[in-house]
Every structure is written in C-alpha cells, then in structure tokens.
Chimera marker file (.cmm) of the C-alpha trace (Angstrom):
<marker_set name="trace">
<marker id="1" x="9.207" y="56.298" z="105.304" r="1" g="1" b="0" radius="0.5"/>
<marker id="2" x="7.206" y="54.266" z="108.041" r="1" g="1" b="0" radius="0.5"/>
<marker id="3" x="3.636" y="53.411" z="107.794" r="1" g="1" b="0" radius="0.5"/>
<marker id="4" x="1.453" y="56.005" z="109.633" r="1" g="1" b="0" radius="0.5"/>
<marker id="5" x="0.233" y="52.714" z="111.619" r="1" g="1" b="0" radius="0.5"/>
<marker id="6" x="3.559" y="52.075" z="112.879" r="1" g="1" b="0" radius="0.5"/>
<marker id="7" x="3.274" y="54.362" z="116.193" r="1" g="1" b="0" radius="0.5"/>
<marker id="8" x="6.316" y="55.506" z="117.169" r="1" g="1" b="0" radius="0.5"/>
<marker id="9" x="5.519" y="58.873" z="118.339" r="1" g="1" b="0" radius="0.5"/>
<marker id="10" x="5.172" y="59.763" z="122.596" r="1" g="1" b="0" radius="0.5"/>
<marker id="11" x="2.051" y="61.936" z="122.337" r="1" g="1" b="0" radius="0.5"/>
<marker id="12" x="0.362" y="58.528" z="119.928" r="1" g="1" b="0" radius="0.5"/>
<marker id="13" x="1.999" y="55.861" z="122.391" r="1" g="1" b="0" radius="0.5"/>
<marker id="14" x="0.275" y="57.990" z="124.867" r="1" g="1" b="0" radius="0.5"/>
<marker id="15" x="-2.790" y="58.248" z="123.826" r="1" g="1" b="0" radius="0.5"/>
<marker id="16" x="-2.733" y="53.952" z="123.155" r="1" g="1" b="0" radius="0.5"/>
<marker id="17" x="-2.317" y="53.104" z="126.482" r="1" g="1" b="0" radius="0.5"/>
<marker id="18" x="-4.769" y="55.689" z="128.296" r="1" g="1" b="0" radius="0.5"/>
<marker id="19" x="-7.379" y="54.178" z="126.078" r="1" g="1" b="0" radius="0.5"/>
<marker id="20" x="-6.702" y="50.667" z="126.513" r="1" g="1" b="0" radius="0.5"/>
<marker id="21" x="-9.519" y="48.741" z="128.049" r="1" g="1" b="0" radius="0.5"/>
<marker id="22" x="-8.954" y="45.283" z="127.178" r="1" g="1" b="0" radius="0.5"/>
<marker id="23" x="-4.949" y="43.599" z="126.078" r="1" g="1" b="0" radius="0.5"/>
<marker id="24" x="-4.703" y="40.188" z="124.902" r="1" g="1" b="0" radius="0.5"/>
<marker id="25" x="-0.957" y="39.017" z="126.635" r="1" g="1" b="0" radius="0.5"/>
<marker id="26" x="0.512" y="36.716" z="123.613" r="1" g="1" b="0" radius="0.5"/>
<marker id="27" x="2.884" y="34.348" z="125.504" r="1" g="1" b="0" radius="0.5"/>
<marker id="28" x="1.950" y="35.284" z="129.344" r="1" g="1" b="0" radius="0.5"/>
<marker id="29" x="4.047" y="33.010" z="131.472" r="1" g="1" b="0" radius="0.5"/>
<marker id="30" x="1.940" y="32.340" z="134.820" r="1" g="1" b="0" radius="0.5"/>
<marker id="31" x="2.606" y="32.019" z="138.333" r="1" g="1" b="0" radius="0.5"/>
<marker id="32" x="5.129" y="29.791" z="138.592" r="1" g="1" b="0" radius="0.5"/>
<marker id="33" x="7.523" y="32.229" z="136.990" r="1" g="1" b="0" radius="0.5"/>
<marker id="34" x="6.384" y="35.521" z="138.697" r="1" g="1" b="0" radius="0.5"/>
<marker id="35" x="9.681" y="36.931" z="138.638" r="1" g="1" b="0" radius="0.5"/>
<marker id="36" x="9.749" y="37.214" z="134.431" r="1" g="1" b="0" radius="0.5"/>
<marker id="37" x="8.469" y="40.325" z="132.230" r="1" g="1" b="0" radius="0.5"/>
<marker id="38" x="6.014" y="38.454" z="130.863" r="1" g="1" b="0" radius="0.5"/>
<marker id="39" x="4.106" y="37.724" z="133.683" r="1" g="1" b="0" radius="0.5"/>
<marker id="40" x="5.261" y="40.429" z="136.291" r="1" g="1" b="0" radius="0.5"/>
<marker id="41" x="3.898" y="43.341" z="133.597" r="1" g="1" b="0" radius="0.5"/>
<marker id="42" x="0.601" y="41.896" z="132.820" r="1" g="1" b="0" radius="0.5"/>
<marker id="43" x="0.161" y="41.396" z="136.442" r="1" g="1" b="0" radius="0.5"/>
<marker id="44" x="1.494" y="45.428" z="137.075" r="1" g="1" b="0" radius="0.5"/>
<marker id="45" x="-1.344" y="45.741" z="134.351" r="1" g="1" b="0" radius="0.5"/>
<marker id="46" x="-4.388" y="44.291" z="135.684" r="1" g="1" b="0" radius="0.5"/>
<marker id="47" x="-3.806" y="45.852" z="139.107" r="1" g="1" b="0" radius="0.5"/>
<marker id="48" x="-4.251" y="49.189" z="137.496" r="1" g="1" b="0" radius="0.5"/>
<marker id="49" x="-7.775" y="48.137" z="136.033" r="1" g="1" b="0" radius="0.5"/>
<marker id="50" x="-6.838" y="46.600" z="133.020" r="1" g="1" b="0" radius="0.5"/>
<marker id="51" x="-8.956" y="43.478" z="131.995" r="1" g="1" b="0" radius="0.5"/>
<marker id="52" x="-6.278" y="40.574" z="130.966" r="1" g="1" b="0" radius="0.5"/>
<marker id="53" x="-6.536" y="37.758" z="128.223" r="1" g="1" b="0" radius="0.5"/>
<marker id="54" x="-3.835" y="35.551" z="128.882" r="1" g="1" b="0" radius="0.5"/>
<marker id="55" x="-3.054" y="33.824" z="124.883" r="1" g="1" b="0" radius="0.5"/>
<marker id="56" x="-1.386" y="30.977" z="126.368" r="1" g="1" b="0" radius="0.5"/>
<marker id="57" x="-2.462" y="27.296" z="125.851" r="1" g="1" b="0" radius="0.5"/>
<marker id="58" x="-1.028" y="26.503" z="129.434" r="1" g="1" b="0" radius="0.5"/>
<marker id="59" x="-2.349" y="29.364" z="131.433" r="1" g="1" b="0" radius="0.5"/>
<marker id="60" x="-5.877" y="28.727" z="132.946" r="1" g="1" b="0" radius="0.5"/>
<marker id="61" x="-8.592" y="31.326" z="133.292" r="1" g="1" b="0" radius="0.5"/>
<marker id="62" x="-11.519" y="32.321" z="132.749" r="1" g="1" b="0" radius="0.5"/>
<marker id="63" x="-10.826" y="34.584" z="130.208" r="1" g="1" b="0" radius="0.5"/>
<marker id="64" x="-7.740" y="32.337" z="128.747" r="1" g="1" b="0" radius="0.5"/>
<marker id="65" x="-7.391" y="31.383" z="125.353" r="1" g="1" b="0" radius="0.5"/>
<marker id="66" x="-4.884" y="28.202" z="124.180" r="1" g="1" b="0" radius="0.5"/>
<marker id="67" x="-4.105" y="29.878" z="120.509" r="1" g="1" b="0" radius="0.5"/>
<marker id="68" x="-5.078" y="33.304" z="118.736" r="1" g="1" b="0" radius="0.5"/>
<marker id="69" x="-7.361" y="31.199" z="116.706" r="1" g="1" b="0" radius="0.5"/>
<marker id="70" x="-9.481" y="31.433" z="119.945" r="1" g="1" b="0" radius="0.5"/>
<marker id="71" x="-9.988" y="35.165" z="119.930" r="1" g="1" b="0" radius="0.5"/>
<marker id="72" x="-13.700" y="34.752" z="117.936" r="1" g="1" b="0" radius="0.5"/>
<marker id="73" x="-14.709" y="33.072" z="120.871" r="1" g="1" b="0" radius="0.5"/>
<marker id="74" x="-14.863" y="36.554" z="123.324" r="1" g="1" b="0" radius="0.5"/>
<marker id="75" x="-17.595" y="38.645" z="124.077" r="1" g="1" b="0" radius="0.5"/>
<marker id="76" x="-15.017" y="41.533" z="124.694" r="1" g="1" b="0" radius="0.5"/>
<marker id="77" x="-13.349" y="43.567" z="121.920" r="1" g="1" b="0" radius="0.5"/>
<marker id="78" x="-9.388" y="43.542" z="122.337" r="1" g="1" b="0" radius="0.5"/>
<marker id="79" x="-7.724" y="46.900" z="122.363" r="1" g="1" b="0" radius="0.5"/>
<marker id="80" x="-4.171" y="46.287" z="122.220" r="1" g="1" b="0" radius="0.5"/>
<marker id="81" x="-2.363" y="42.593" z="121.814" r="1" g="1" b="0" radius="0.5"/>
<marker id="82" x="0.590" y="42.751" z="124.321" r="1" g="1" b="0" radius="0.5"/>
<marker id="83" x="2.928" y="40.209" z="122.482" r="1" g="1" b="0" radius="0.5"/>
<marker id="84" x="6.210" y="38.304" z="124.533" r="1" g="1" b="0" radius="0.5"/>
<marker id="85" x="7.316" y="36.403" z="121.607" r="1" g="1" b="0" radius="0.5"/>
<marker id="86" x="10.566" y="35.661" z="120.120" r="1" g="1" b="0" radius="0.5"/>
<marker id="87" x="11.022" y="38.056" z="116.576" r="1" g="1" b="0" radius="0.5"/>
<marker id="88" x="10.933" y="34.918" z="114.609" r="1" g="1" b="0" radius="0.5"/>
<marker id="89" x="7.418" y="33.931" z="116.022" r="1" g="1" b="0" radius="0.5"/>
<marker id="90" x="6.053" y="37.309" z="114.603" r="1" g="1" b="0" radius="0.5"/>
<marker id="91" x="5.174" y="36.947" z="110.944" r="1" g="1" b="0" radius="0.5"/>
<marker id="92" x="3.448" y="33.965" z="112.319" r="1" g="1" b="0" radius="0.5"/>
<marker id="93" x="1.085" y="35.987" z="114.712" r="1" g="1" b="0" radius="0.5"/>
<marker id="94" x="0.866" y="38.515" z="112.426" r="1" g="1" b="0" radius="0.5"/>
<marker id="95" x="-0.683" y="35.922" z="109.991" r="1" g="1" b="0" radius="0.5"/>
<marker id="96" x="-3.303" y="35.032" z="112.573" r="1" g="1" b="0" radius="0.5"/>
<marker id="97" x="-4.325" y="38.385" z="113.671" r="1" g="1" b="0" radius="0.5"/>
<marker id="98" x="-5.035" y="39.199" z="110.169" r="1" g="1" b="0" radius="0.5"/>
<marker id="99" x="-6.985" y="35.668" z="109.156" r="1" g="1" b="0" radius="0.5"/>
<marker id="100" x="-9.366" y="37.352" z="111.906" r="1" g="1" b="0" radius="0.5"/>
<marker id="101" x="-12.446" y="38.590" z="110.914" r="1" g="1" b="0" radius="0.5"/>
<marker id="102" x="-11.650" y="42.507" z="110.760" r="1" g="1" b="0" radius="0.5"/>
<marker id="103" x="-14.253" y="43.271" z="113.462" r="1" g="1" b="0" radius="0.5"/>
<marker id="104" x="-12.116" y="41.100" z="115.857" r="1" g="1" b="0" radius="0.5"/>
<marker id="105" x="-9.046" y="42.230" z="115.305" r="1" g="1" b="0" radius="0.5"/>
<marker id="106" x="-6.854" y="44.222" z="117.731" r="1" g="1" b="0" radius="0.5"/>
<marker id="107" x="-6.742" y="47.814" z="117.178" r="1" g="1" b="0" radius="0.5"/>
<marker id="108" x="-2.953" y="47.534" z="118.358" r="1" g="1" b="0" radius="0.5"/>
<marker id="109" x="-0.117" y="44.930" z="117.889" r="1" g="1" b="0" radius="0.5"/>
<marker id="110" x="2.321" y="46.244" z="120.799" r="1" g="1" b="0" radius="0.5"/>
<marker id="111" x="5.699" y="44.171" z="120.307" r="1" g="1" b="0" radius="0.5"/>
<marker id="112" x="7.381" y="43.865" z="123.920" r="1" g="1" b="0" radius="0.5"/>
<marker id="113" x="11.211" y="45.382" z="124.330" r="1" g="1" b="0" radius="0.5"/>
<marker id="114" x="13.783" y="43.503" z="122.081" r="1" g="1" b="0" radius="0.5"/>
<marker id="115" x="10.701" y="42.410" z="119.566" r="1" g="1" b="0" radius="0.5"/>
<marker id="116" x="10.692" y="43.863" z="116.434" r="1" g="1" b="0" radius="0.5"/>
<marker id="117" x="9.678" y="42.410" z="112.787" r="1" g="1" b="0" radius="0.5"/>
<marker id="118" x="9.902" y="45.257" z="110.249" r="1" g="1" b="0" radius="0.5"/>
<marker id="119" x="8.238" y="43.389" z="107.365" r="1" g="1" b="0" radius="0.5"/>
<marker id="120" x="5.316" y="41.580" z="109.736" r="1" g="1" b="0" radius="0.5"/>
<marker id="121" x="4.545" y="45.148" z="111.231" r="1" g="1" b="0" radius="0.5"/>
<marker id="122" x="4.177" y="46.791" z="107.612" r="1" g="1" b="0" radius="0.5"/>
<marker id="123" x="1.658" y="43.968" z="106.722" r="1" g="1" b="0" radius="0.5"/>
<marker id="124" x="-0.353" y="44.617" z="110.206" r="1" g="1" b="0" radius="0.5"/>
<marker id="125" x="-0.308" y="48.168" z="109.654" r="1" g="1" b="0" radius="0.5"/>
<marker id="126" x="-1.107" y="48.508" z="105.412" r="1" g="1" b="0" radius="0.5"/>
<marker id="127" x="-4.264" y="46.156" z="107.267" r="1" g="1" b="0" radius="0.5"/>
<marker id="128" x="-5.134" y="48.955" z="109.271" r="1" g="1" b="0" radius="0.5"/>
<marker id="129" x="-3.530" y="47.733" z="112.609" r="1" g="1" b="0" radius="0.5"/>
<marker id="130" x="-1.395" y="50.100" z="114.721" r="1" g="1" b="0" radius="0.5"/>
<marker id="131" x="1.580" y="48.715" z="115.484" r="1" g="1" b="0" radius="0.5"/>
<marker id="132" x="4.139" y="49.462" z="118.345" r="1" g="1" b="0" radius="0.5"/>
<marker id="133" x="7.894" y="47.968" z="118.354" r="1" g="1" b="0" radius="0.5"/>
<marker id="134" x="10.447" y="46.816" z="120.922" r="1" g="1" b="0" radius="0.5"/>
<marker id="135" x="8.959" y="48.912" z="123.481" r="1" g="1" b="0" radius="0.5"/>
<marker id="136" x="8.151" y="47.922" z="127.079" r="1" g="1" b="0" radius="0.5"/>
<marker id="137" x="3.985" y="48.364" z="127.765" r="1" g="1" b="0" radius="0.5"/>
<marker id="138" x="4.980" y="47.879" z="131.698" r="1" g="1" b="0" radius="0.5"/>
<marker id="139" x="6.743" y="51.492" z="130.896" r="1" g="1" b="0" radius="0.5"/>
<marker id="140" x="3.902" y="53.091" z="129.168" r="1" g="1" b="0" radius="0.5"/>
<marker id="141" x="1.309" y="51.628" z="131.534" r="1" g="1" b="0" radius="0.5"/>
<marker id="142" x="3.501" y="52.734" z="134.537" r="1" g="1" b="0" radius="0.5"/>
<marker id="143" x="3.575" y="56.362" z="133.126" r="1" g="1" b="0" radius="0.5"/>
<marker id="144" x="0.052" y="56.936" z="131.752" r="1" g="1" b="0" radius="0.5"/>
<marker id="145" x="-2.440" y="54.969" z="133.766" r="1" g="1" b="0" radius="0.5"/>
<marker id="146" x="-1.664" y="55.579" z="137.712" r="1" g="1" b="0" radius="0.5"/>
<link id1="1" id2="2" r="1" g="1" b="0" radius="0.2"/>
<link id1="2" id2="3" r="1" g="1" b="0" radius="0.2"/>
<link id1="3" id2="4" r="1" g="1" b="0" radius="0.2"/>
<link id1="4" id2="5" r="1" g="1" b="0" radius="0.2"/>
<link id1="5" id2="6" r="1" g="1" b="0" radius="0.2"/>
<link id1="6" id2="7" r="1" g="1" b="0" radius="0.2"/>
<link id1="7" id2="8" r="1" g="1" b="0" radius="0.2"/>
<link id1="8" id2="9" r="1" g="1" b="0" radius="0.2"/>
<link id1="9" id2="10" r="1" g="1" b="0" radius="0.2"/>
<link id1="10" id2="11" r="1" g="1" b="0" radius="0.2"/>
<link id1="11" id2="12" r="1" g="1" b="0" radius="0.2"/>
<link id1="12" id2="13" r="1" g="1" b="0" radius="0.2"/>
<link id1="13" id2="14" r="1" g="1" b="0" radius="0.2"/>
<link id1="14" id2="15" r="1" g="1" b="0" radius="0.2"/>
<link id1="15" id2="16" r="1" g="1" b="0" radius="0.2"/>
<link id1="16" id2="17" r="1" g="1" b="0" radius="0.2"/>
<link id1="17" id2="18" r="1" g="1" b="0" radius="0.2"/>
<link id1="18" id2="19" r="1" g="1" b="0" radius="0.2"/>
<link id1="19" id2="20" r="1" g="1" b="0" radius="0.2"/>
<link id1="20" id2="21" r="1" g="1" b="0" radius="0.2"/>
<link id1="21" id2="22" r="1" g="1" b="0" radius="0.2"/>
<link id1="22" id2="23" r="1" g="1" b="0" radius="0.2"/>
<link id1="23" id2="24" r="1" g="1" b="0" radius="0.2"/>
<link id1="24" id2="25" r="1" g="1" b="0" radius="0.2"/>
<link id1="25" id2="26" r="1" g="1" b="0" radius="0.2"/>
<link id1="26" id2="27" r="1" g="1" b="0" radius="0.2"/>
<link id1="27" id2="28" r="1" g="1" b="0" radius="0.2"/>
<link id1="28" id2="29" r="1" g="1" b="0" radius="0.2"/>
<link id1="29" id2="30" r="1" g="1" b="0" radius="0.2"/>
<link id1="30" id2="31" r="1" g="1" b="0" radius="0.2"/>
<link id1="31" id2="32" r="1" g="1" b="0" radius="0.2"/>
<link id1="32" id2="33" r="1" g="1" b="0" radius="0.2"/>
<link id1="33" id2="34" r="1" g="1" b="0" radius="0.2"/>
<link id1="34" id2="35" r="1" g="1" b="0" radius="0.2"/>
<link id1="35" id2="36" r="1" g="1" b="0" radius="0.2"/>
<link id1="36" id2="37" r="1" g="1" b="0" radius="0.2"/>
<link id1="37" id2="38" r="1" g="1" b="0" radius="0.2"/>
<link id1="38" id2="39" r="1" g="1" b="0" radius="0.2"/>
<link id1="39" id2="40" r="1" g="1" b="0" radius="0.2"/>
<link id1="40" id2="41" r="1" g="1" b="0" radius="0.2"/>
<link id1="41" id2="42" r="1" g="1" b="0" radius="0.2"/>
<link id1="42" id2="43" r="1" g="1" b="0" radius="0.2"/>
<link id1="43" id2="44" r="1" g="1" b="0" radius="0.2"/>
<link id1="44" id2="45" r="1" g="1" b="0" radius="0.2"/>
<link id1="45" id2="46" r="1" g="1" b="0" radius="0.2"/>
<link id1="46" id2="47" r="1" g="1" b="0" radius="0.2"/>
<link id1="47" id2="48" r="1" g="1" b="0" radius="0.2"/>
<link id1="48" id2="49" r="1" g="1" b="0" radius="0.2"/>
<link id1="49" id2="50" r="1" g="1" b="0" radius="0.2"/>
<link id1="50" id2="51" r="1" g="1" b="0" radius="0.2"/>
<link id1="51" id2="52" r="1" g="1" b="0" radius="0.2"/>
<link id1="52" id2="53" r="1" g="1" b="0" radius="0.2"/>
<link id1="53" id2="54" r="1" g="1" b="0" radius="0.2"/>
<link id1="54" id2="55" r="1" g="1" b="0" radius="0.2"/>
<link id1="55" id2="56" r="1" g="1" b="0" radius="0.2"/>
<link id1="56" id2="57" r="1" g="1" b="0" radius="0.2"/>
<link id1="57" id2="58" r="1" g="1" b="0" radius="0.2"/>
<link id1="58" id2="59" r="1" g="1" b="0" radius="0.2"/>
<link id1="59" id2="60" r="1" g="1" b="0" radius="0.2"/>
<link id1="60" id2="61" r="1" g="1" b="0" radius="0.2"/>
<link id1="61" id2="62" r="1" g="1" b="0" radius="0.2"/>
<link id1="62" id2="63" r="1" g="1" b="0" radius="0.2"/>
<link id1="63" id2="64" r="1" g="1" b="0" radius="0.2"/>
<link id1="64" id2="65" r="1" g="1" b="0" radius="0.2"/>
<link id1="65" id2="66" r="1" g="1" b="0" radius="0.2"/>
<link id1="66" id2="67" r="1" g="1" b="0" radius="0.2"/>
<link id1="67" id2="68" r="1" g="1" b="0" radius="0.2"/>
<link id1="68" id2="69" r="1" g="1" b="0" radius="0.2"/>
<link id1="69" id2="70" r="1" g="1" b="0" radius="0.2"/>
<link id1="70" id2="71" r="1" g="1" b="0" radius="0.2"/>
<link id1="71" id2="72" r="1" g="1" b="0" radius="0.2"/>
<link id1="72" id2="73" r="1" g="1" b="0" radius="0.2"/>
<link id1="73" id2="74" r="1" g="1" b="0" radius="0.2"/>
<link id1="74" id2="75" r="1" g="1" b="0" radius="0.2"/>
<link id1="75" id2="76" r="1" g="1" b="0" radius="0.2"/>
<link id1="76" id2="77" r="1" g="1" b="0" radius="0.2"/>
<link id1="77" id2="78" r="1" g="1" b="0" radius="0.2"/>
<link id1="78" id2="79" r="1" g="1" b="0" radius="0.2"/>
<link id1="79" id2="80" r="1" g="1" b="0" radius="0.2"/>
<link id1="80" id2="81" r="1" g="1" b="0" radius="0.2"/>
<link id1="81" id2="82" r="1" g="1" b="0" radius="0.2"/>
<link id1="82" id2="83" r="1" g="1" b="0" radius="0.2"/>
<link id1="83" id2="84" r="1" g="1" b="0" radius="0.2"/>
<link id1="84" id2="85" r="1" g="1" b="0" radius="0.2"/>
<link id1="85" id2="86" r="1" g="1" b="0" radius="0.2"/>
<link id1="86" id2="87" r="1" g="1" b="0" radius="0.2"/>
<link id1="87" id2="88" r="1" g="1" b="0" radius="0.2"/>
<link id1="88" id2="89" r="1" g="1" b="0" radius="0.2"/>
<link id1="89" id2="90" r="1" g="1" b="0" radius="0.2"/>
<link id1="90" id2="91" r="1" g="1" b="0" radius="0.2"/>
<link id1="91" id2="92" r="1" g="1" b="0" radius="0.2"/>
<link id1="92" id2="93" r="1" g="1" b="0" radius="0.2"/>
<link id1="93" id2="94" r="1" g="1" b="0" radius="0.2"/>
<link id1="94" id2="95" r="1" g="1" b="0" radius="0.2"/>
<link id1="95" id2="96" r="1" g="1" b="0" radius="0.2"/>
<link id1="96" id2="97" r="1" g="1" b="0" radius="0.2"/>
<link id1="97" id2="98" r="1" g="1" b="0" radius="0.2"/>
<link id1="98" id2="99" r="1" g="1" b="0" radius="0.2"/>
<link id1="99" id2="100" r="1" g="1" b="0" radius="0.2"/>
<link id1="100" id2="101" r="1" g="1" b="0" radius="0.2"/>
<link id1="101" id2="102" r="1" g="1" b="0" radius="0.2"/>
<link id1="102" id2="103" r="1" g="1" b="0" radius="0.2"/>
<link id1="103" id2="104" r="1" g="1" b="0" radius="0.2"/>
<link id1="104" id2="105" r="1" g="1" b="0" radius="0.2"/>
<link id1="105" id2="106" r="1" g="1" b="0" radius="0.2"/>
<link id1="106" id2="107" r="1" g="1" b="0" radius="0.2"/>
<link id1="107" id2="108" r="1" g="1" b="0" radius="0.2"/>
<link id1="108" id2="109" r="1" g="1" b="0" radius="0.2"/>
<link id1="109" id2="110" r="1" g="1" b="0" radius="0.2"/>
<link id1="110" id2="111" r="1" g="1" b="0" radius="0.2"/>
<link id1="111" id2="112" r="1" g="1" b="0" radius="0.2"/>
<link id1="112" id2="113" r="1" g="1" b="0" radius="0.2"/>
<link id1="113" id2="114" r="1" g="1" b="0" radius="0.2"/>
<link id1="114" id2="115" r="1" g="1" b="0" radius="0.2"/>
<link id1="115" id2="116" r="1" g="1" b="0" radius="0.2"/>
<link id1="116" id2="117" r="1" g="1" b="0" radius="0.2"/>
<link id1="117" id2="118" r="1" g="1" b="0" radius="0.2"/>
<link id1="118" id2="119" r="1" g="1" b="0" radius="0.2"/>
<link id1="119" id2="120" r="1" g="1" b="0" radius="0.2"/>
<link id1="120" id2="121" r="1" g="1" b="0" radius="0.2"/>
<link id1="121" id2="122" r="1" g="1" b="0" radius="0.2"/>
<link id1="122" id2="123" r="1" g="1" b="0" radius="0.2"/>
<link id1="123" id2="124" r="1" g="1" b="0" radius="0.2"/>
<link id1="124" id2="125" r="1" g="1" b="0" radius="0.2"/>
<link id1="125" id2="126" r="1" g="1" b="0" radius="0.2"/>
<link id1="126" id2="127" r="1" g="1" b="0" radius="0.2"/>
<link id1="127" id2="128" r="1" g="1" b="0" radius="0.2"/>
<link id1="128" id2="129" r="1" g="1" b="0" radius="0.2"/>
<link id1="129" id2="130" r="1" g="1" b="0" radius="0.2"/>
<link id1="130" id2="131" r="1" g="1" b="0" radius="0.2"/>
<link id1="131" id2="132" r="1" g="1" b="0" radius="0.2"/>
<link id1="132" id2="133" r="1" g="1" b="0" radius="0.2"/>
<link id1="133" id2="134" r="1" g="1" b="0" radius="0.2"/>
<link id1="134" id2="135" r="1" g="1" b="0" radius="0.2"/>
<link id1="135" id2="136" r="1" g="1" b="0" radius="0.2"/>
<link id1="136" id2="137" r="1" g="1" b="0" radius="0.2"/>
<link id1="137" id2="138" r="1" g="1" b="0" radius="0.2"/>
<link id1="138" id2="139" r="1" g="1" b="0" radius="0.2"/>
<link id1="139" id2="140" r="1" g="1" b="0" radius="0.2"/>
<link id1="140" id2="141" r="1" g="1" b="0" radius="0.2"/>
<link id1="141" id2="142" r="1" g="1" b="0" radius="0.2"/>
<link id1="142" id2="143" r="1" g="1" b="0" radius="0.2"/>
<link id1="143" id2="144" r="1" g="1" b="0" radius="0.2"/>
<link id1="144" id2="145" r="1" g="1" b="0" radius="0.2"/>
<link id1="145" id2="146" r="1" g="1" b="0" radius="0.2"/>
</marker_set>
C-alpha cells in the first residue's frame, strides 16, 4: 500500500497545484533550448503567476540557485520542487532535500513525466514530503491555474 504522501489522487493533485505559490525547477534548461519540456513548462508556469527558482548551476537569475544546497539561502518558502532529472539522479536529490533543515523543505517533490523512483519517494514521503510521480506539472498547471 502507498504512502499517504505519495499523491496520486486528481482531487489531491488538484488541490497541489492551485496552491502553489513558489516551485523550485530542478534541472531548468534556459533559453537557448526553448523548445524542451524543461524549459518551455516552467516558462508556461511563470506566465500564469507562478514565481520560478531555476536549480541550475548554469542558469542566471536573480532568484537562481547553482545546487539544492543553495535553497537556505531564500527568503521565499518553496511550495512544490518541479524536478527534470534522469530516475537515477533521484535518490540523490532526495538526499538533499531531506539534509534540509525541515522548515526549508518543499512541501512537494513533483517528479516530471517518465521520472519515477519508488524507494527515493517512500523516504521523501515517511519525511513528511508529498510526493508526485511521472506526471507532467505543465498538464496540471494548464488545467487548474488559467
């Protein structure tokens, strides 16, 4: 039986994304390639009011961070980590999110479509972590937040 943390129901996938203020994009690809997921659905994202934190050591902003270590260094809680990341890159992130100070950690891990991590997400979640996997946030963002 999953973890109550693992989201998987619409009505709780729902309810994620209309509250979302603030998503932290784990490997946001910039400008240069506008025409990939990773950057095209973080854009689709901020232009319907989200605030953005590119986690992306080459990606330049004001609001960038280089690593997750960096994430103690905002003045702005993060409401959902958007990750584009390879599966095997996951138990990796997951370790970082939860060497965070609880009070700056996520309230949502949201794997991208195609990422999933079974054993990463139960550690993330028994932390206290919702967690969302191999789903598109472009999709949910499209249908909740016009």
């Amino acid at each position: 039986m999953a973890h109550p943390n693992i989201i998987e129901s619409e009505t709780e996938l729902g309810e994620i994304v209309r509250g979302m203020r603030t998503v932290a994009v784990v490997g946001m690809k910039d400008e240069s390639k506008a025409d990939e997921a990773a950057h095209a659905i973080p854009r689709m994202m901020h232009e319907r009011g989200l605030t953005l934190i590119p986690v992306n050591p080459k990606i330049r902003s004001t609001l960038g961070l280089r690593s997750l270590n960096a994430v103690g260094e905002l003045d702005v809680a993060v409401d959902v980590m958007d990750v584009f990341r390879r599966p095997e890159a996951i138990p990796g992130i997951a370790d970082r999110v939860l060497a965070l100070p609880e009070n700056l950690r996520p309230a949502v891990v949201w794997l991208q479509s195609g990422i999933r991590h079974d054993e990463a997400a139960q550690r993330l979640a028994e932390a206290g972590i919702k967690v969302v996997q191999d789903r598109c946030l472009g999709v949910y963002v499209s249908r909740y937040r016009r």
